[in-house]
Backbone as CSV, one residue per row, in Angstrom:
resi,resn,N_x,N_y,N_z,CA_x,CA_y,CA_z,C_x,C_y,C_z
1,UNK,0.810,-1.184,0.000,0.000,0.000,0.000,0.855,1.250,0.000
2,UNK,1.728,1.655,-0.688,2.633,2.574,-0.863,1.887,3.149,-1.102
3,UNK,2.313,4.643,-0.889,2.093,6.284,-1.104,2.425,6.509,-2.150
4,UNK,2.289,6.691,-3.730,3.262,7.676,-4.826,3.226,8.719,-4.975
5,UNK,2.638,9.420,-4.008,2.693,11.218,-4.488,2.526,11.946,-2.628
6,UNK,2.766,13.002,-2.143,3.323,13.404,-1.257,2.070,13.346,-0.337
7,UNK,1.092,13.578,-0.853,-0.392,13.733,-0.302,-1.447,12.806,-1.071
8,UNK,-2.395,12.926,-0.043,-3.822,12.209,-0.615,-5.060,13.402,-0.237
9,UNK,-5.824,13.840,-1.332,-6.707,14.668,-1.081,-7.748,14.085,-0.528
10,UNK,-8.733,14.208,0.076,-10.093,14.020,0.887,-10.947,14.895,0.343
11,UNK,-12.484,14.004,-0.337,-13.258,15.044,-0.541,-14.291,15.715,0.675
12,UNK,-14.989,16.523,0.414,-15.529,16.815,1.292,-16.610,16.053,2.280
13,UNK,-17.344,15.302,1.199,-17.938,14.263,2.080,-17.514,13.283,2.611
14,UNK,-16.473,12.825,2.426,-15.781,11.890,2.977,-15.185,12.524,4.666
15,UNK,-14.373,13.777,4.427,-14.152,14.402,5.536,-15.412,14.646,6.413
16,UNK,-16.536,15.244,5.969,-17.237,15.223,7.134,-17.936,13.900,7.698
17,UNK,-17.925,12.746,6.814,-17.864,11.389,7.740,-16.881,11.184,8.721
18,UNK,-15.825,11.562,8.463,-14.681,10.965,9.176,-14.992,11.540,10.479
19,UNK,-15.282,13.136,10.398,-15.388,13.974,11.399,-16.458,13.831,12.113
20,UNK,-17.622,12.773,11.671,-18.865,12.653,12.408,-18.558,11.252,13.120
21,UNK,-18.004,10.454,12.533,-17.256,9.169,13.046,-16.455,9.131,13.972
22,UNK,-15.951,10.045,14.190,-14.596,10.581,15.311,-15.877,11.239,16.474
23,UNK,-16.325,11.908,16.599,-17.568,12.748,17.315,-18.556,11.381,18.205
24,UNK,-18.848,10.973,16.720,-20.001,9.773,18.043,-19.056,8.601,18.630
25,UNK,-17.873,8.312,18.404,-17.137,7.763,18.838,-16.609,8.385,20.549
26,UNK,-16.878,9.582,20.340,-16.176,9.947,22.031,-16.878,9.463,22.944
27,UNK,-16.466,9.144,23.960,-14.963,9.561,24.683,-13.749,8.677,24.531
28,UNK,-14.592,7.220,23.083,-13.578,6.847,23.030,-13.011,6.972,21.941
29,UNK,-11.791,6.230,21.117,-10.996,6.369,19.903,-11.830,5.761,18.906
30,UNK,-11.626,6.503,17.516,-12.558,5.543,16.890,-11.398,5.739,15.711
31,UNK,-11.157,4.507,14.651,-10.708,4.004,14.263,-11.080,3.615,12.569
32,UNK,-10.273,3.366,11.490,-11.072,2.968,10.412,-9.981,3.329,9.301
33,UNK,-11.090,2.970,8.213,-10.098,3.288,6.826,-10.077,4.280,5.976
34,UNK,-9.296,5.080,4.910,-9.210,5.697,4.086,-9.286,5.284,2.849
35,UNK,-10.557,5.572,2.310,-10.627,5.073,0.969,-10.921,5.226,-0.539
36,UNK,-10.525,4.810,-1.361,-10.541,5.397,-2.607,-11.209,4.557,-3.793
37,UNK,-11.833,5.447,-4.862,-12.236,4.647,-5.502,-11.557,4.600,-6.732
38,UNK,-10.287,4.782,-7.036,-9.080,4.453,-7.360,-8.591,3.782,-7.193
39,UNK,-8.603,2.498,-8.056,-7.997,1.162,-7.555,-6.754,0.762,-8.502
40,UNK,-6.265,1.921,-9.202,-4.787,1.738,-9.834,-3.982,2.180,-9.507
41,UNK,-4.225,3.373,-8.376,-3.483,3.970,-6.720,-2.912,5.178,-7.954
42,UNK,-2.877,5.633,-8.948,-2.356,6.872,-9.785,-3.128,8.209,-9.555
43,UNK,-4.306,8.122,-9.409,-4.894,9.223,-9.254,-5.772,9.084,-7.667
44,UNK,-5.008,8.888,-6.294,-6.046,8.493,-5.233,-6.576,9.737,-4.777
45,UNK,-8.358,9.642,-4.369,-8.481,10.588,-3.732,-9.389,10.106,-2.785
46,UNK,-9.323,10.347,-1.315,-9.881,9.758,-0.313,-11.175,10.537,-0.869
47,UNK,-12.258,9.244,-1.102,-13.461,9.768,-1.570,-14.925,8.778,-0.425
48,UNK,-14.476,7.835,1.032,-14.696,7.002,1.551,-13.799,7.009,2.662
49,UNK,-14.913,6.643,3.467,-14.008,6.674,5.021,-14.870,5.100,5.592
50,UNK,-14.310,4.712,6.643,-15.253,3.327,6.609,-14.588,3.216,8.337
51,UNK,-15.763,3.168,9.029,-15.099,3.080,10.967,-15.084,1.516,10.779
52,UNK,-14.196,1.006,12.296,-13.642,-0.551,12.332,-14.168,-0.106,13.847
53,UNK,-14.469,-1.405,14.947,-14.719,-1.171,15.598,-13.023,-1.361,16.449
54,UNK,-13.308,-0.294,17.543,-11.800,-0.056,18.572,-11.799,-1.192,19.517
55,UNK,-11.279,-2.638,19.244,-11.156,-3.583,20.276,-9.933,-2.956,21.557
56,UNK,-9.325,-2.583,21.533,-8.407,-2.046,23.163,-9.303,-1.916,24.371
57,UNK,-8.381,-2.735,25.197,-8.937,-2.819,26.221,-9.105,-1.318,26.721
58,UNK,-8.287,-0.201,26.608,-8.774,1.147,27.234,-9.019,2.053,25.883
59,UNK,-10.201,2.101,25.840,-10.060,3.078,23.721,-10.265,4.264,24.283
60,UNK,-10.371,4.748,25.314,-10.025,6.183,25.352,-9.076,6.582,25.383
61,UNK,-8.000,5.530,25.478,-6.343,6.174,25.335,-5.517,5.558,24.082
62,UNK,-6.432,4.687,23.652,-6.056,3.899,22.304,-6.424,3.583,21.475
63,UNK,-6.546,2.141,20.796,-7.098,1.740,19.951,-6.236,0.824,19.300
64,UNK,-7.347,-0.277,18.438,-6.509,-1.745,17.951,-7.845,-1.836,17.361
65,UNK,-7.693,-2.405,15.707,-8.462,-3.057,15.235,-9.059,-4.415,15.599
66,UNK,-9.803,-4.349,15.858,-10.992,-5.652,15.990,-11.321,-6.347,14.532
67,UNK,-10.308,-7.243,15.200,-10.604,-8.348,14.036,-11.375,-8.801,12.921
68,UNK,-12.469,-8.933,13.908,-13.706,-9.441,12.644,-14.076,-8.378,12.082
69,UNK,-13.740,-7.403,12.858,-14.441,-5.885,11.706,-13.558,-5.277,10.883
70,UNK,-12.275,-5.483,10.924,-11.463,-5.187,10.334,-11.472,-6.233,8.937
71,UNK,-11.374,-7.338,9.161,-11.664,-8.380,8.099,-13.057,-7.804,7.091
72,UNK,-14.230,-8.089,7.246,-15.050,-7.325,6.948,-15.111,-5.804,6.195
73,UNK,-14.730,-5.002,6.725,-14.348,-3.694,6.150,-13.040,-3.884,4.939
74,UNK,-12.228,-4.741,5.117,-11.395,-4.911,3.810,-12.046,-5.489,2.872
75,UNK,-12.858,-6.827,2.755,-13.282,-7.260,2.209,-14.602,-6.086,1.544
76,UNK,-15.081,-5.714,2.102,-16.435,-4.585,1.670,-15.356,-3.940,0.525
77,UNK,-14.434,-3.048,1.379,-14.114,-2.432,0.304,-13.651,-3.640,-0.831
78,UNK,-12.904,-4.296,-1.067,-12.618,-4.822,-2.395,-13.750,-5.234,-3.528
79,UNK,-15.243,-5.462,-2.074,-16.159,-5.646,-3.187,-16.708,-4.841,-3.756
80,UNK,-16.483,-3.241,-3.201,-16.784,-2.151,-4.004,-16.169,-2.069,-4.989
81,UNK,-14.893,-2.458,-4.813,-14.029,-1.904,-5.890,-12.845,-0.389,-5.370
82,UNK,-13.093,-0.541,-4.407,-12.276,0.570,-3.351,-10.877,-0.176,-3.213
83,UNK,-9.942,0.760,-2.859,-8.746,0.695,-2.410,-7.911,1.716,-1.165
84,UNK,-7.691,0.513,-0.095,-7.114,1.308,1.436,-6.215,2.361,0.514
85,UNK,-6.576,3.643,0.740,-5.784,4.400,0.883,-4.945,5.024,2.104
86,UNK,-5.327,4.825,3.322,-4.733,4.453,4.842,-5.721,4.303,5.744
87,UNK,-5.398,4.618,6.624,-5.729,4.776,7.798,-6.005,5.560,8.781
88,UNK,-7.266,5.613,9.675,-6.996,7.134,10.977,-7.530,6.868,11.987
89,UNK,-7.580,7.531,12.771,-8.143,7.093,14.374,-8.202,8.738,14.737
90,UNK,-8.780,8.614,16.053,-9.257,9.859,16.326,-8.089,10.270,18.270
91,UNK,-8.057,11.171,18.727,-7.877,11.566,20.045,-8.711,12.448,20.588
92,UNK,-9.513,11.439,21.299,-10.434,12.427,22.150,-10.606,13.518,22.660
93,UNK,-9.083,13.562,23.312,-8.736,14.454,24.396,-7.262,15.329,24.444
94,UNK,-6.604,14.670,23.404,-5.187,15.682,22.925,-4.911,15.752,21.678
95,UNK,-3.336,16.418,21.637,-3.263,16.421,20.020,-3.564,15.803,19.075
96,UNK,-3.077,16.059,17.714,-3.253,14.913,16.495,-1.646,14.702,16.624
97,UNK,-1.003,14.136,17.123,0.543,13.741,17.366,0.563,12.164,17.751
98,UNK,0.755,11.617,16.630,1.326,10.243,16.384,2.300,9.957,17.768
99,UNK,1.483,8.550,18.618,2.223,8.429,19.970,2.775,6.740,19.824
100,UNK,3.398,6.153,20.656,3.963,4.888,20.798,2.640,4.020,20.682
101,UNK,1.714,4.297,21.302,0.174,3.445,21.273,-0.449,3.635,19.924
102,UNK,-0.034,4.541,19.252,-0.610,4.648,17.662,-0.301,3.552,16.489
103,UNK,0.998,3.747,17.059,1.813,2.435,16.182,1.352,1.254,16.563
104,UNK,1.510,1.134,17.452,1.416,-0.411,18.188,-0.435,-0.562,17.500
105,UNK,-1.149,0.217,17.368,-3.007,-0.263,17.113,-2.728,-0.257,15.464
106,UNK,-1.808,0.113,14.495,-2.173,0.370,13.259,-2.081,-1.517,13.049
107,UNK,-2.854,-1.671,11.736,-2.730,-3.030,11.321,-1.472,-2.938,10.473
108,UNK,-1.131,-2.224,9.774,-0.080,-2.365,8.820,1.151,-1.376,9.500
109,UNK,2.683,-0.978,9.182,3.022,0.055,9.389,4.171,0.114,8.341
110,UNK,3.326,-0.178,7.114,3.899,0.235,5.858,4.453,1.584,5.679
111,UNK,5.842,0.989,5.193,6.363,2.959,4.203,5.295,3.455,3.357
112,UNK,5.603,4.651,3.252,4.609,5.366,2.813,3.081,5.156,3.299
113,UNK,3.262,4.786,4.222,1.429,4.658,4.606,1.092,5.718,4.854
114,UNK,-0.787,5.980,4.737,-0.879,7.408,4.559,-2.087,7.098,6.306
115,UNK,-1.720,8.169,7.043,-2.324,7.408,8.423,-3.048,9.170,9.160
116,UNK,-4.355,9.654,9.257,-4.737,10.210,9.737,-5.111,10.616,11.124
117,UNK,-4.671,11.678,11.699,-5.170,11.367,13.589,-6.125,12.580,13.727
118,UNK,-7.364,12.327,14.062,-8.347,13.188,14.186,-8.529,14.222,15.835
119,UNK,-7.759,15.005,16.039,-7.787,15.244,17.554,-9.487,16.183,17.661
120,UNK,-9.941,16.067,18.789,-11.287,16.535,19.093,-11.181,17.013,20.836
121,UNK,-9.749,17.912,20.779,-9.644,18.441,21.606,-10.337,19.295,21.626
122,UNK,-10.791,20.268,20.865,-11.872,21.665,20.537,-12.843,20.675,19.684
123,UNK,-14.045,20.297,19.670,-14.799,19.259,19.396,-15.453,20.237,18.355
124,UNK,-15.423,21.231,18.811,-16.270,22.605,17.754,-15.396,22.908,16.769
125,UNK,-13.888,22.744,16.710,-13.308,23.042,15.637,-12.267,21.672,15.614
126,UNK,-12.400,20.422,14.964,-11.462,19.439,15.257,-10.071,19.659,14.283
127,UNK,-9.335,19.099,15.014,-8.257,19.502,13.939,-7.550,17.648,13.439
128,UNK,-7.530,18.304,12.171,-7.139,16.956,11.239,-5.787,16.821,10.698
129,UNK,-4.582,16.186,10.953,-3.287,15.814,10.461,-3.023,14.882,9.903
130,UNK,-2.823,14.645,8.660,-2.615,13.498,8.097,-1.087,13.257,7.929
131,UNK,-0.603,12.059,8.082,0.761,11.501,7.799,1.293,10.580,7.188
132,UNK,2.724,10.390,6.636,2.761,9.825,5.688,4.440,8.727,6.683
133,UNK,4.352,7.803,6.634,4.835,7.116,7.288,6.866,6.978,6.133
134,UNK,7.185,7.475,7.025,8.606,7.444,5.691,9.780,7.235,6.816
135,UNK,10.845,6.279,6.346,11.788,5.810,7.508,11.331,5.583,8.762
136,UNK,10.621,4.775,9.028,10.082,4.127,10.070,9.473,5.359,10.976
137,UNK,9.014,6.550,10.769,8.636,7.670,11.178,7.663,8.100,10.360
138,UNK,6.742,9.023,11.628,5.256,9.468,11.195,5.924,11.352,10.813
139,UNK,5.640,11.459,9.231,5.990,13.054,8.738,5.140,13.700,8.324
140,UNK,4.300,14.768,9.342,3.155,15.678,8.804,3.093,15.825,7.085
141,UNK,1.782,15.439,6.764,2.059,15.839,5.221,0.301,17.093,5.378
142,UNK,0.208,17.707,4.525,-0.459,18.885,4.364,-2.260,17.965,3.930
143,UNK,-3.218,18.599,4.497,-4.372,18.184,4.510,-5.012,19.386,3.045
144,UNK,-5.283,18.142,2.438,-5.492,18.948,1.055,-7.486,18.226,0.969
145,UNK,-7.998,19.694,0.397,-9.649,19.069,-0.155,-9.390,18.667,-1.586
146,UNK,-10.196,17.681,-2.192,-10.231,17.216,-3.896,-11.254,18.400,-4.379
């Protein structure tokens, strides 16, 4: 699931799922995929967001894909015809800053993975960081609309 270009745009409806998905999810983490209906990965544009349910034993401070829903949600998408464009999870209660527990819940931690953290510290104005996973490190990349 490589990255080929520096960013992935999000359209607008897709973003305000993500952002309503992150919301009814509090107080705990909520979790899920980035997705595209670009399945030759040349032109991706996050046009699909899809929640997984947060199996961790504490999801207000974390998060880990749950299995069977995670299985499920890959499979959906392929039968759309969608392609993971990454990944995001939300923080309830602090920054959007990629932590040791972030890594440890992602299913993959592919180069170039493209991995979103939704913080809902100001719940009225959330703030969205997307990242792009390069040398075993999470590198702010710029939140672009399609």
């Amino acid at each position: 699931m490589a990255q080929t270009k520096p960013f992935i745009p999000i359209t607008r409806e897709a973003y305000d799922e993500l952002i309503a998905i992150c919301k009814r999810s509090s107080p705990n983490e909520a979790c899920g995929l980035l997705l595209t209906s670009d399945i030759s990965g040349e032109n991706q544009i996050i046009d699909a967001v899809q929640e997984i349910n947060n199996a961790h034993e504490v999801p207000q401070r974390a998060f880990q894909f749950e299995p069977a829903s995670w299985t499920s949600a890959f499979f959906e998408a392929r039968k759309n015809r969608q392609r993971i464009a990454g990944f995001f999870h939300s923080h309830p209660s602090s920054a959007a800053i990629p932590s040791h527990e972030d890594e440890i819940g992602l299913p993959l931690a592919d180069e170039g993975l493209c991995y979103w953290i939704v913080s809902l510290q100001n719940a009225a104005a959330p703030a969205v960081q997307p990242y792009i996973r390069l040398h075993g490190q999470f590198m702010p990349d710029p939140l672009m609309f399609a």
